[in-house]
ZAMI-206256 format. One record per atom (N, C-alpha, C): x, y, z; residue in three letters. Coordinates in steps of 0.05 Angstrom, whole numbers, plus 5000, padded with zeros to 4 digits. Layout:
<atoms>
XYZALA;...
</atoms>
This chain:
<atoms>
501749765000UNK;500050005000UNK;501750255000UNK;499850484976UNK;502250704984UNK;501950835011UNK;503351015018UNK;503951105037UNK;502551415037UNK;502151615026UNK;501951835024UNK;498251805020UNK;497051985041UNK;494251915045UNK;492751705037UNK;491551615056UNK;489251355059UNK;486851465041UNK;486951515016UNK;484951674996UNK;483851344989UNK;483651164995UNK;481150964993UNK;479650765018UNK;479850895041UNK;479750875069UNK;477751045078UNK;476051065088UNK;473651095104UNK;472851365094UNK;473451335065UNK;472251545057UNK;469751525045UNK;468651795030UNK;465851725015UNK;466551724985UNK;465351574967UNK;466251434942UNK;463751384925UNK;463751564904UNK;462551474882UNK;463451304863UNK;462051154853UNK;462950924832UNK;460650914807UNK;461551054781UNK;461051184765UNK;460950914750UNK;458450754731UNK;458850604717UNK;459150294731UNK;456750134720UNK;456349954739UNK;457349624722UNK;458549684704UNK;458749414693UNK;459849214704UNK;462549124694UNK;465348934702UNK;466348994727UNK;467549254710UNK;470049484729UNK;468249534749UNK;466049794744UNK;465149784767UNK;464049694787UNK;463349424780UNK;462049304798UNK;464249104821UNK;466849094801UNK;468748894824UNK;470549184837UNK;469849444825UNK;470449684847UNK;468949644870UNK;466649614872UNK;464749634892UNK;465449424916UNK;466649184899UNK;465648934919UNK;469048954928UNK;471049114917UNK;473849174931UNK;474149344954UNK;471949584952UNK;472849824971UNK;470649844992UNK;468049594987UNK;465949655002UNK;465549625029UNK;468349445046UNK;468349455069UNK;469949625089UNK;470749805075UNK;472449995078UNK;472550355069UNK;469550245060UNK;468450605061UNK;465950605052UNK;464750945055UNK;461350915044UNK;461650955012UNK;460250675001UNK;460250844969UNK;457650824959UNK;457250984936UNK;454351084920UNK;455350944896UNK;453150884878UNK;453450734864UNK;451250884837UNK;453050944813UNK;451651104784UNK;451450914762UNK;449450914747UNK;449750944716UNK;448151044701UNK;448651104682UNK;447951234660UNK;444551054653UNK;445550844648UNK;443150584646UNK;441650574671UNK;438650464667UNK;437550494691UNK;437250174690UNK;439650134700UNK;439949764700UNK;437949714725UNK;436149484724UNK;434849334747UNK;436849094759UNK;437549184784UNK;439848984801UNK;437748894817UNK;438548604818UNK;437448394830UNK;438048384866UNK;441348404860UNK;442248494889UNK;441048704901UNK;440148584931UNK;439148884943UNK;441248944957UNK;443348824957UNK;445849054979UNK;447049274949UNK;446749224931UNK;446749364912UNK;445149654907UNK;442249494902UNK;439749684908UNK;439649924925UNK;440649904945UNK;441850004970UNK;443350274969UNK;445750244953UNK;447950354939UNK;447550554913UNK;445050574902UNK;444550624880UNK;443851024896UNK;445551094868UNK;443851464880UNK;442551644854UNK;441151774867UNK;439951924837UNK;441152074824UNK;441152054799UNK;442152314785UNK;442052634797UNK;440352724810UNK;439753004829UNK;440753054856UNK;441452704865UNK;442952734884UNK;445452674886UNK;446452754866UNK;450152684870UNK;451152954860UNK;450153234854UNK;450953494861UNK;450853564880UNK;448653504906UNK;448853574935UNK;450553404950UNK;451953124943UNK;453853134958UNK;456253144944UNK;458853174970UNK;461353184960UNK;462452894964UNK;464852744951UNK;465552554950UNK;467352594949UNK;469452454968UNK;472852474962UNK;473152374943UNK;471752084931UNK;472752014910UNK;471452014886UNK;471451944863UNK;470351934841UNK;471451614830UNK;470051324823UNK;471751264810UNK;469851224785UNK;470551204762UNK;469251104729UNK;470750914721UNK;468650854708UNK;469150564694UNK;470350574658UNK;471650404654UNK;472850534624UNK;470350634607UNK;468350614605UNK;466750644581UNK;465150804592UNK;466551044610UNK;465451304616UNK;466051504593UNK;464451634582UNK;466551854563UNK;465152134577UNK;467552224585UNK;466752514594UNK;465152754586UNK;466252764558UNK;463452894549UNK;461352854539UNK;460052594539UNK;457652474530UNK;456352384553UNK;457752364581UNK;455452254599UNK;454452414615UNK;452452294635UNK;450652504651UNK;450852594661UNK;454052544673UNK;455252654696UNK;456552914678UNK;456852934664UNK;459853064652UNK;460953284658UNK;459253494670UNK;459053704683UNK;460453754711UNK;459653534715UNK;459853434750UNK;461753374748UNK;463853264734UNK;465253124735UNK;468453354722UNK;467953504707UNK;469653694701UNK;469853854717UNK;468453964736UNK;468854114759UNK;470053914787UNK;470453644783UNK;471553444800UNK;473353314794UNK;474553384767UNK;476853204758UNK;479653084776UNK;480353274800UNK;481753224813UNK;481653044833UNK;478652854833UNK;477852704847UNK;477852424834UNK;477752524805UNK;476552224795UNK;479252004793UNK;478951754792UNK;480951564797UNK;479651274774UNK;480851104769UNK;479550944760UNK;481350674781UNK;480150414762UNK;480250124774UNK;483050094780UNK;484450164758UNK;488250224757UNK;489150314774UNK;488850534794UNK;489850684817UNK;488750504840UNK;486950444841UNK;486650254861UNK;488450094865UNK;489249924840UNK;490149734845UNK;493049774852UNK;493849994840UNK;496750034847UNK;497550124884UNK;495250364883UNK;495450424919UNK;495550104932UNK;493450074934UNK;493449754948UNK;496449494942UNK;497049484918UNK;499049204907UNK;501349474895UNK;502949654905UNK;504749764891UNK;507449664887UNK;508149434902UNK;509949174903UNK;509649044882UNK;507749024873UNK;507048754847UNK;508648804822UNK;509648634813UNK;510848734789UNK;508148664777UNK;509348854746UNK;506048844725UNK;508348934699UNK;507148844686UNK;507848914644UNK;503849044640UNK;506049244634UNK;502749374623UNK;503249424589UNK;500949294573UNK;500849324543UNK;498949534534UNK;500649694519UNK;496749834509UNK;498849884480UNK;496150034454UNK;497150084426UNK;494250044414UNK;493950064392UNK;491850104378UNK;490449794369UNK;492849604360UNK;491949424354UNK;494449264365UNK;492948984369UNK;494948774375UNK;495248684408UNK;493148834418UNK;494048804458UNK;493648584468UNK;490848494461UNK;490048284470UNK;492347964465UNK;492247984436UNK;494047704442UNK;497447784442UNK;498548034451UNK;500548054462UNK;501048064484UNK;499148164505UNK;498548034541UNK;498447714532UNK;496847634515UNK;495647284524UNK;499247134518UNK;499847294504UNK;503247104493UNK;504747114522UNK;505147374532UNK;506647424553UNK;505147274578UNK;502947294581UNK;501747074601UNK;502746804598UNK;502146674579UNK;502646364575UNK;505846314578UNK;507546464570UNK;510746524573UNK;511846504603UNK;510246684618UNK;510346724650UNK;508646444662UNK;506546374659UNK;505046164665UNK;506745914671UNK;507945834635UNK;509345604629UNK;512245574642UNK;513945794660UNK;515645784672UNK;514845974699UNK;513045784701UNK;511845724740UNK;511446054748UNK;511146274749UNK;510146494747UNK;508446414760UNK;507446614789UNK;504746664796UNK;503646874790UNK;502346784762UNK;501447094734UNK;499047064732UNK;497747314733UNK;495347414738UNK;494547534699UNK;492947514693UNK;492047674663UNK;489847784665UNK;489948094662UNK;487748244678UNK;487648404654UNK;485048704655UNK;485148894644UNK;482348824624UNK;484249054602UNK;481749054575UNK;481248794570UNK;483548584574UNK;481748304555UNK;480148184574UNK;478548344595UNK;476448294602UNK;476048154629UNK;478348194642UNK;478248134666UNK;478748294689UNK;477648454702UNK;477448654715UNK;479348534740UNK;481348754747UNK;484148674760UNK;483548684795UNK;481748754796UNK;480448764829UNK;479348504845UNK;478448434815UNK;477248154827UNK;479247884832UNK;481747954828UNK;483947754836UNK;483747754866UNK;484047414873UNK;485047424897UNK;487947224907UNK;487447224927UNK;490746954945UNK;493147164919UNK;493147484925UNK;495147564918UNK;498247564943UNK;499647464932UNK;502447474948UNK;504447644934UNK;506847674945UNK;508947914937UNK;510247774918UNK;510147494907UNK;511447464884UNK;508847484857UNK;506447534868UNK;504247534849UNK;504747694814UNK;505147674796UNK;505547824777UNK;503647874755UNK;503348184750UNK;501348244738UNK;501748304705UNK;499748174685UNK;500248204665UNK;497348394648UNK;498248624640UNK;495048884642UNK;496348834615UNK;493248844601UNK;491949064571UNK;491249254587UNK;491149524572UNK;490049714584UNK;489749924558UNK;487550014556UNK;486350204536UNK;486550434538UNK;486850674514UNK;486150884525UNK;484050954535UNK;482650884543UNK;480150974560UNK;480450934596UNK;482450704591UNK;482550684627UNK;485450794631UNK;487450914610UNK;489251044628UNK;488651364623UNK;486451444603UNK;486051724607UNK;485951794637UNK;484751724647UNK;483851844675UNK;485351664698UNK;488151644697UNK;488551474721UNK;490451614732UNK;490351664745UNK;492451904768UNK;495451734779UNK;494651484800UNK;497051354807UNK;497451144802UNK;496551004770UNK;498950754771UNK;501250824760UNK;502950724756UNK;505250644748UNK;506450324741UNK;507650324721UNK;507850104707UNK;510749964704UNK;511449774717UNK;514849634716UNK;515649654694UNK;514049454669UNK;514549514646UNK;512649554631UNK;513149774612UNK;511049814599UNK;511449714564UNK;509749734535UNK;509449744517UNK;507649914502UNK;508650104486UNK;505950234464UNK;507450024436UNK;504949864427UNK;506149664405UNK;505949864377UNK;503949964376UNK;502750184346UNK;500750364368UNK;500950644345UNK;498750744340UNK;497550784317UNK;495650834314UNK;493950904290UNK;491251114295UNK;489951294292UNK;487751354285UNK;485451154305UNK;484551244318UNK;482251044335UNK;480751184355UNK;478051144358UNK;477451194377UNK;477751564387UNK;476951614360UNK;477751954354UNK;473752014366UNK;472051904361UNK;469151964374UNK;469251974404UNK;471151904421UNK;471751884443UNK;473152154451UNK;475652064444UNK;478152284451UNK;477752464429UNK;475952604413UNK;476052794405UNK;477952904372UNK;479952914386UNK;482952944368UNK;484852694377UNK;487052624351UNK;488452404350UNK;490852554370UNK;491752724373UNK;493152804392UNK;492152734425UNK;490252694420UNK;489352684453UNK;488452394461UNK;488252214438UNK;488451984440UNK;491351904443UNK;493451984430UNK;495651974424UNK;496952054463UNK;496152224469UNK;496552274495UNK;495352094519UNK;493351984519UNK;492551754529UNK;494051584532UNK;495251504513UNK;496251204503UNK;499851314523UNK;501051494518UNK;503351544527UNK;502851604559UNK;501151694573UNK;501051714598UNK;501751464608UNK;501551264603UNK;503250954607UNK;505651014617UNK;506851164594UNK;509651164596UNK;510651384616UNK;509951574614UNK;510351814620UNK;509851894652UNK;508551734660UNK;507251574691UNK;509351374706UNK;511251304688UNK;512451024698UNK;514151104715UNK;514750894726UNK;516950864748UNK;519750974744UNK;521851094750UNK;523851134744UNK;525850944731UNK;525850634754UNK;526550414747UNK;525450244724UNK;523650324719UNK;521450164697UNK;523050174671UNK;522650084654UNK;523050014627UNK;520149954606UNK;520550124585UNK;518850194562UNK;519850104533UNK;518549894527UNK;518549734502UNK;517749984483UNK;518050154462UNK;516950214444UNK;516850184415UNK;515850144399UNK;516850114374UNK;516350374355UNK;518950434347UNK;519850624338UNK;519050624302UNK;518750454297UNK;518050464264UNK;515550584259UNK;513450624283UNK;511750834270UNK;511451084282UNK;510651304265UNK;511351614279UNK;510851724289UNK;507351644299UNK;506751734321UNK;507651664343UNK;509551444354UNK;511751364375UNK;514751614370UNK;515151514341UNK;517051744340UNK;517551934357UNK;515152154334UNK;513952364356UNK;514752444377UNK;512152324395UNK;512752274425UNK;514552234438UNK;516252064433UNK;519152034441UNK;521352294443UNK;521152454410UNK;522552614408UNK;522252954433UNK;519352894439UNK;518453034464UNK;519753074480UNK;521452804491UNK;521952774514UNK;519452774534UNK;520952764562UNK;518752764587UNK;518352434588UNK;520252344577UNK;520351994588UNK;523351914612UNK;521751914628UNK;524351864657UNK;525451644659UNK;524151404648UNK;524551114650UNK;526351004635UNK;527150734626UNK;529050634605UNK;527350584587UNK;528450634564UNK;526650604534UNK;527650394518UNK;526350214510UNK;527649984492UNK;526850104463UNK;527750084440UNK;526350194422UNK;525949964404UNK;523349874393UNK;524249664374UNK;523349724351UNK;525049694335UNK;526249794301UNK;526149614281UNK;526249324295UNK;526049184277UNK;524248904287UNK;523848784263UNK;521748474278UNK;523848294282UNK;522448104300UNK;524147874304UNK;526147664289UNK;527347574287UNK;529547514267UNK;528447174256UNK;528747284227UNK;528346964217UNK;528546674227UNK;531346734244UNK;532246524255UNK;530846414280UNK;529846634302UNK;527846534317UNK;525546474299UNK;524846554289UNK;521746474271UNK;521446224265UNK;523346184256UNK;523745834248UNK;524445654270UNK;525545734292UNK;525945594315UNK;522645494330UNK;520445824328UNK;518645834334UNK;516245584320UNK;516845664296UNK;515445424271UNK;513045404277UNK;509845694278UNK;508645614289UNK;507745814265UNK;505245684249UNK;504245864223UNK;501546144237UNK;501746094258UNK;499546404270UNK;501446534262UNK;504146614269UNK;505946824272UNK;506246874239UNK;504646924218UNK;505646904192UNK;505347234180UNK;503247304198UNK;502347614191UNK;503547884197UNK;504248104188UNK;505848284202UNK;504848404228UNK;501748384234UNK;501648454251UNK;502448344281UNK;502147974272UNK;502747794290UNK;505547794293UNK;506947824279UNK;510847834277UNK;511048134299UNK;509348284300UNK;509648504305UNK;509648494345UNK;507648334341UNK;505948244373UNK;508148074378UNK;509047844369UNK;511347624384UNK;514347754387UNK;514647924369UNK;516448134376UNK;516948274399UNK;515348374409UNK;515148524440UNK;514648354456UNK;513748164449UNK;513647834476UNK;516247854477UNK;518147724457UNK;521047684457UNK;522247754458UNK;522648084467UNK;524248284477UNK;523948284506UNK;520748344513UNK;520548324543UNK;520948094554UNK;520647894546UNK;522447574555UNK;524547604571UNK;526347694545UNK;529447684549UNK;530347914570UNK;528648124576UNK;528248304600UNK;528348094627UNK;525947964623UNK;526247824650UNK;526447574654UNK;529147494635UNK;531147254633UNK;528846964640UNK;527146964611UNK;525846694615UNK;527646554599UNK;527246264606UNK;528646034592UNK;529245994564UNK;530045944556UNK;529046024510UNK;528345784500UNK;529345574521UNK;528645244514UNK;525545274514UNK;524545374534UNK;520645364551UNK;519545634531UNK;521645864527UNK;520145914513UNK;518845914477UNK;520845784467UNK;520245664446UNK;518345534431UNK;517645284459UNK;516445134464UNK;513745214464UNK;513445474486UNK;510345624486UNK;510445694463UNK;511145844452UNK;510745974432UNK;510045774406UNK;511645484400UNK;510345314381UNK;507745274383UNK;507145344410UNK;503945144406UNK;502245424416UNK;502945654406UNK;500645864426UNK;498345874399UNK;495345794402UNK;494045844384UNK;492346134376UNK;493646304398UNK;491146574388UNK;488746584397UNK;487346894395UNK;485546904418UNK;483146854398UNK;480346714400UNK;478846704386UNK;477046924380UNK;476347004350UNK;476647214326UNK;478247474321UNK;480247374333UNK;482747494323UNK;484747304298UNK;483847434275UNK;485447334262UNK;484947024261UNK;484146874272UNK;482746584287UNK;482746464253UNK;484046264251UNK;483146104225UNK;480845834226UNK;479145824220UNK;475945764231UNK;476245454218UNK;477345484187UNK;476745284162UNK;479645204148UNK;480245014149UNK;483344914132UNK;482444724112UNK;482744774092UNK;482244454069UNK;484444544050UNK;484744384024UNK;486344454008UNK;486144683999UNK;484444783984UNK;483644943963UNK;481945233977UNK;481545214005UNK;479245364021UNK;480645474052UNK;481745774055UNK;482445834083UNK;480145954091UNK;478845974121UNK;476746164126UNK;478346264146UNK;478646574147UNK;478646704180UNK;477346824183UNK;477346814202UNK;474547004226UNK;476247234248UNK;476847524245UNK;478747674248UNK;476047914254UNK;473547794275UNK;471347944280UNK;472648194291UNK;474648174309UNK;475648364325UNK;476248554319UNK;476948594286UNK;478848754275UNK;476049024271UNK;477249254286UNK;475049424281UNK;474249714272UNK;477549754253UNK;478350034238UNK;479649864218UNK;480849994200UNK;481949884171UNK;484949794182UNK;486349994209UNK;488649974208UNK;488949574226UNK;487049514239UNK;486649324252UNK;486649034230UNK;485849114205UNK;486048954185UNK;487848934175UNK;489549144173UNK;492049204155UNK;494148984149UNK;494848934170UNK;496748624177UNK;496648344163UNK;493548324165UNK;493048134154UNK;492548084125UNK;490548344116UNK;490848434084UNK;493148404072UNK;495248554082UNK;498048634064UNK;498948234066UNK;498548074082UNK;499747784084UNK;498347544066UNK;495747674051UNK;495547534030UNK;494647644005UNK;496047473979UNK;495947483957UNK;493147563944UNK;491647393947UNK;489347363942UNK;486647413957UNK;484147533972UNK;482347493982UNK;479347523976UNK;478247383991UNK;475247553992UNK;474547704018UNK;473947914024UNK;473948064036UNK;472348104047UNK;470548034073UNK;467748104081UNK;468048284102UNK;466948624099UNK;467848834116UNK;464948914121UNK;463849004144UNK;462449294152UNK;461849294176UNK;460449444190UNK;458749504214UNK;458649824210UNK;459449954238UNK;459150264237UNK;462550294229UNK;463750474221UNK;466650624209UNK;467150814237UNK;469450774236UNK;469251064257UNK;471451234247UNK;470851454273UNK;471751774250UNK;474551684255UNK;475551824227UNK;478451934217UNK;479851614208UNK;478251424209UNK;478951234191UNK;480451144165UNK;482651084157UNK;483051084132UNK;484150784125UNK;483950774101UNK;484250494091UNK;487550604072UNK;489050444076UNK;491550544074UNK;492850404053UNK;492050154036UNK;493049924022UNK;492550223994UNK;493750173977UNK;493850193941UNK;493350023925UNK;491950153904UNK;490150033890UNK;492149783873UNK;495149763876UNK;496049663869UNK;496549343886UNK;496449473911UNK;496249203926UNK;493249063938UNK;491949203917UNK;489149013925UNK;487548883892UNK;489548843878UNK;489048783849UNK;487748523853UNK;488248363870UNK;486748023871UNK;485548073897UNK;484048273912UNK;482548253926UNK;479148323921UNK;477248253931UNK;474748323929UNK;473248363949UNK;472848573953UNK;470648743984UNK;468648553978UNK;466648514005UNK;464048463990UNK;462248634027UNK;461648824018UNK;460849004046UNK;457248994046UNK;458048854078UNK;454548844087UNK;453749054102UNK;451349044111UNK;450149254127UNK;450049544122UNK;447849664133UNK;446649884125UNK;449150204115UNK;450550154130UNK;453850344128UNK;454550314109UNK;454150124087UNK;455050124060UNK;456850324043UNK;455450404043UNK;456550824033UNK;458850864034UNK;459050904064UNK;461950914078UNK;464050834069UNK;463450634070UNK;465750364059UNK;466350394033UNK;464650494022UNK;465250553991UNK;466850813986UNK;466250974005UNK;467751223995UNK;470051243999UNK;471550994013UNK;474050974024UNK;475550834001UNK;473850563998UNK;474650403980UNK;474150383958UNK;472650573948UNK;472150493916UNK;474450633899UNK;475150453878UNK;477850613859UNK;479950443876UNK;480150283891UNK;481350153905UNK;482149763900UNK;478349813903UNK;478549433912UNK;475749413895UNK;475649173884UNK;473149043873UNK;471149043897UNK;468049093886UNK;466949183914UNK;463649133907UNK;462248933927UNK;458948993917UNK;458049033943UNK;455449073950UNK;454049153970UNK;452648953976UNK;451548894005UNK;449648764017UNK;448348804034UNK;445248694042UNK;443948804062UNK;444848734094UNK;445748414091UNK;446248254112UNK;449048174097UNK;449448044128UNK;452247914132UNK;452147634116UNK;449847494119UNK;448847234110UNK;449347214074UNK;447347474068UNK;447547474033UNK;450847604023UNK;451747674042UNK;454147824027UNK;456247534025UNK;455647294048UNK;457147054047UNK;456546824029UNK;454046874021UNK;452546664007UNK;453846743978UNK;453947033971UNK;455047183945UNK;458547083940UNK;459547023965UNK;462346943974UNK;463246673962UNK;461046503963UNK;460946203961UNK;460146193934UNK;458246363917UNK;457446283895UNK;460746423880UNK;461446693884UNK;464946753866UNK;466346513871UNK;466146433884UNK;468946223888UNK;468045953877UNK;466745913880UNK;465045643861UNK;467745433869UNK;468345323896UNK;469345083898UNK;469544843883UNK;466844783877UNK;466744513851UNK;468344533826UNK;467844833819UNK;469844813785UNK;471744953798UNK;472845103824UNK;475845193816UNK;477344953844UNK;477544703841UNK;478844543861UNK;481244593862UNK;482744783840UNK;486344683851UNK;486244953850UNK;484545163855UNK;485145473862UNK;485345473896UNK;487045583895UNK;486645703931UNK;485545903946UNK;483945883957UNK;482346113957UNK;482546223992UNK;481746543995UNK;481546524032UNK;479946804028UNK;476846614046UNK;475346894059UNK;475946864087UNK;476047294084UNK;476747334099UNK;474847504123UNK;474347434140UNK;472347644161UNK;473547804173UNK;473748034173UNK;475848244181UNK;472848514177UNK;471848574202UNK;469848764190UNK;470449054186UNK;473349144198UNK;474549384198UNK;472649614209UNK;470449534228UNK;468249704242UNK;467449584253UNK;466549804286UNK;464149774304UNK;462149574293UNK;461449394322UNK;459749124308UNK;457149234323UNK;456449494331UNK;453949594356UNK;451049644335UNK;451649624297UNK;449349684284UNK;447749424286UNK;448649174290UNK;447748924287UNK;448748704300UNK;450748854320UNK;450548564349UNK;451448714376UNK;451948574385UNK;452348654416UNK;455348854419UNK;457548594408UNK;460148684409UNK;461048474386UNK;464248524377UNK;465648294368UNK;464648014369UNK;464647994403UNK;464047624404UNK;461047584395UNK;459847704392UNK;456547654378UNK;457747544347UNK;458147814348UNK;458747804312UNK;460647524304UNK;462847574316UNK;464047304311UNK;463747004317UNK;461147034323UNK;459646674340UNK;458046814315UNK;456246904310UNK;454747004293UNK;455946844258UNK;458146894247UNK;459746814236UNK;460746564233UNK;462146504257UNK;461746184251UNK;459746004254UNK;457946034261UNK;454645954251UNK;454345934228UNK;454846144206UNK;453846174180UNK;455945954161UNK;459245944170UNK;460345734165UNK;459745514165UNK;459345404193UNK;458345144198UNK;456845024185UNK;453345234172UNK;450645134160UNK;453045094131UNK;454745214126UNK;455045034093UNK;457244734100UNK;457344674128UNK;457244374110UNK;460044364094UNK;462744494101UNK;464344484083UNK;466444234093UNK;467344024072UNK;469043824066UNK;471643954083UNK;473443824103UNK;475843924108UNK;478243794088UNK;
</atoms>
C-alpha cells in the first residue's frame, strides 16, 4: 500500500458505471468505506445490497465525494455526469489506481497500442504461466484486475489497458511498459488524435523511474512522442521484427502476419528482459493458438482458408493481415469510425474483392472504391452466400482461395460486440457443411 494519504479508506466514494470494472470496484472498497453507486443505464439489480447503493442523478450534486471512481466506458463528454465531473476531475480515479495504491509491490507489464494488445498480454501470460510464474492476466481482455484474489508479493501482473482506462488514472505506474502501434482510433471518444495519442503515452510518462518501456519506433506517432521527451524511465526501442532465425525455431504458422510478427516481437524482447528460459520459451510459443476472432483461422482444406478476424474494428486493425495475403475475399462492415482510413493501394489490392454488408455501405465505399473490387449487401448472410457462389469450389478445386472476416468497424449496428458477431459468423460457416 502507498503510503501518502489513505484516499481509499473510510472515505465517501462514488462509483461511476456499473458494469465489470465497476461493479468488482464496489465489491473491493465496500468494506472499507461509504460508496454510492451511478449509471447512465437504469439497469434493474437483482442484488439488494446493491439496490441500496444506487443514487439519483439530482442527488450526487448535493453531495461531495472524496472520491470519484469510472469505469472505462465513461466518456466525459457524452455522459450525465459530465459537468459534474469536470468541475471534479481532481477526484476522479479509475480501477488502475486502486490497484496500484493497494498492490504497489507487484510487478505488472502493462500493454496498450491501437491494435494487437489482447494476444500480446495472452503470449506474455502463457510465457510467465509455462515457467511457474504466479501470473495474473487482467485488464481490457476482460478481466477486471480487482477481482483477483490469494495475491502474494511474488504475484505478477500481466495488464491490457486502453486508452480509455489510462486517460483518467492519476497513480498507477507500470514496471514495464509497451505502446506496440498507433493508429487513428477511437477519435469519437478522445475527440482529436493528439489526445488519443496522449492517452496512450500517459503509460509511459507515469512510469516508474526504474521501469523500462518497450516502444516501437518504426511508427511516427511513437516517434513523435519520444522526440518530446518527458520519458524518465528506460526505453527499449524496437526497430526491427524478430529475426528469421527465431521464427523458424518458433515454427508456428499464427505468427505468419505482420501484425502477429509484430505482437511476438515485444513478447521476445520483454522475455529476454526478464531472463525466461529460451528452451520453455520456444516451446510456448510453438503451440500458442491465438485468441478466438482474432485473426482465428475457423476452416483449413486444400483449396479453402476461412478467417474470422471479428475483432478487427478500423481498417488499420485489418491492415496486417490484408498486406499477408495474395489473394482474398473480403467480408467488411458494421459502423466506420471517425478519421478512419484504409491505407492499402490500388495496386496491392488487384486480387482482392470487398463484398460489404450492412446498412453503412456508403461509407465503405467512399474509402474503398477506385481501390478494391466491391458489391453491396443487406446482411452479413447474403454478402457470404454471394462469397460461396464467386468462388465456386466445385469448378475451381486446385485454386486456393481465403475468405476473409475482418469487418474493419464497430459491430453495435447489428450485434452486441465482436464476440456476437464473431459466433454469429461461425454459425453461417458451419450451415454450409464444408469438406475439410
Amino acid at each position: 500500500m502507498l503510503k501518502d494519504n489513505n484516499i481509499f479508506f473510510n472515505k465517501k466514494i462514488l462509483i461511476y458505471g456499473l458494469g465489470k470494472s465497476g461493479l468488482s470496484t464496489y465489491q473491493y472498497l465496500k468494506k472499507q468505506n461509504t460508496l454510492y453507486l451511478f449509471d447512465d443505464k437504469n439497469i434493474n439489480f437483482q442484488n439488494i445490497e446493491i439496490k441500496k447503493r444506487l443514487i439519483k442523478y439530482n442527488k450526487i450534486s448535493k453531495n461531495k465525494f472524496d472520491r470519484i471512481i469510472i469505469s472505462p466506458g465513461i466518456d466525459l463528454n457524452k455522459c450525465k455526469l459530465s459537468k459534474y465531473l469536470k468541475k471534479n476531475l481532481s477526484r476522479v480515479n479509475t480501477d488502475l489506481d486502486i490497484f496500484y495504491y493497494f498492490c504497489p509491490l507487484n510487478k505488472n507489464i502493462t500493454i496498450t497500442g491501437t491494435n494487437g494488445k489482447s494476444t500480446t498480454v495472452k503470449i506474455i501470460y502463457n510465457l510467465l504461466k509455462d515457467q511457474k510464474f504466479d501470473v495474473r492476466l487482467v485488464g481490457n481482455i476482460g478481466n477486471p484486475i480487482l477481482l483477483e484474489k490469494n495475491i502474494t508479493k511474488k504475484t505478477f501482473f500481466v495488464i491490457e489497458a486502453s486508452s480509455y482506462q489510462l486517460e483518467y488514472s492519476k497513480l498507477f505506474k507500470a514496471d514495464f511498459s509497451a505502446i506496440l502501434n498507433i493508429s487513428p482510433d477511437h477519435l469519437e471518444r478522445h475527440g482529436k488524435l493528439k489526445d488519443y495519442i496522449k492517452a496512450k503515452f500517459k503509460l509511459v510518462r507515469n512510469q516508474r523511474k526504474k521501469g523500462v518501456a518497450f516502444l516501437n519506433t518504426k511508427n511516427p506517432y511513437i516517434n513523435k512522442e519520444i522526440k518530446k521527451g518527458k520519458i524518465f524511465c528506460k526505453v527499449i526501442k524496437i526497430k526491427k521484427n524478430i529475426s528469421l532465425k527465431n521464427l523458424k525455431k518458433i515454427n508456428n504458422p499464427y505468427f505468419i502476419t505482420s501484425g502477429n510478427i509484430e505482437n511476438l516481437t515485444f513478447a521476445f524482447e520483454i522475455s529476454k528482459k526478464l531472463n525466461l528460459k529460451k528452451k520453455l520459451l520456444y516451446k510456448t510459443l510453438s503451440k500458442f493458438i491465438g485468441l478466438k476472432y482474432r485473426q482465428q483461422i475457423i476452416h483449413k482444406s486444400k483449396n479453402l482458408t476461412i478467417i474470422n478476424d471479428s475483432k478487427a474494428t478500423s481498417y488499420s486493425s485489418s491492415l496486417s493481415i490484408l498486406k499477408s495475403l495474395p489473394s482474398v475475399r473480403w467480408l467488411v462492415g458494421g459502423i466506420t469510425k471517425k478519421g478512419d482510413k484504409f491505407l492499402l493501394s490500388k495496386k496491392e489490392c488487384i486480387n482482392f474483392k470487398a463484398y460489404i454488408f450492412g446498412k453503412y455501405g456508403k461509407y465503405f465505399g467512399k474509402e474503398l472504391k477506385g481501390k478494391i473490387d466491391l458489391e453491396y449487401f443487406d446482411t452479413l448472410k447474403k454478402a457470404l452466400r454471394k462469397v460461396f457462389m464467386d468462388i465456386d469450389l466445385k469448378n475451381n478445386q486446385n485454386i486456393n482461395q481465403t475468405i476473409l472476416f475482418s469487418p474493419s468497424a464497430a459491430s453495435f449496428d447489428s450485434f452486441k460486440n465482436f464476440e456476437e458477431r464473431g459466433k454469429k459468423f461461425n454459425i453461417l460457416i458451419k450451415k454450409m457443411n464444408l469438406k475439410k
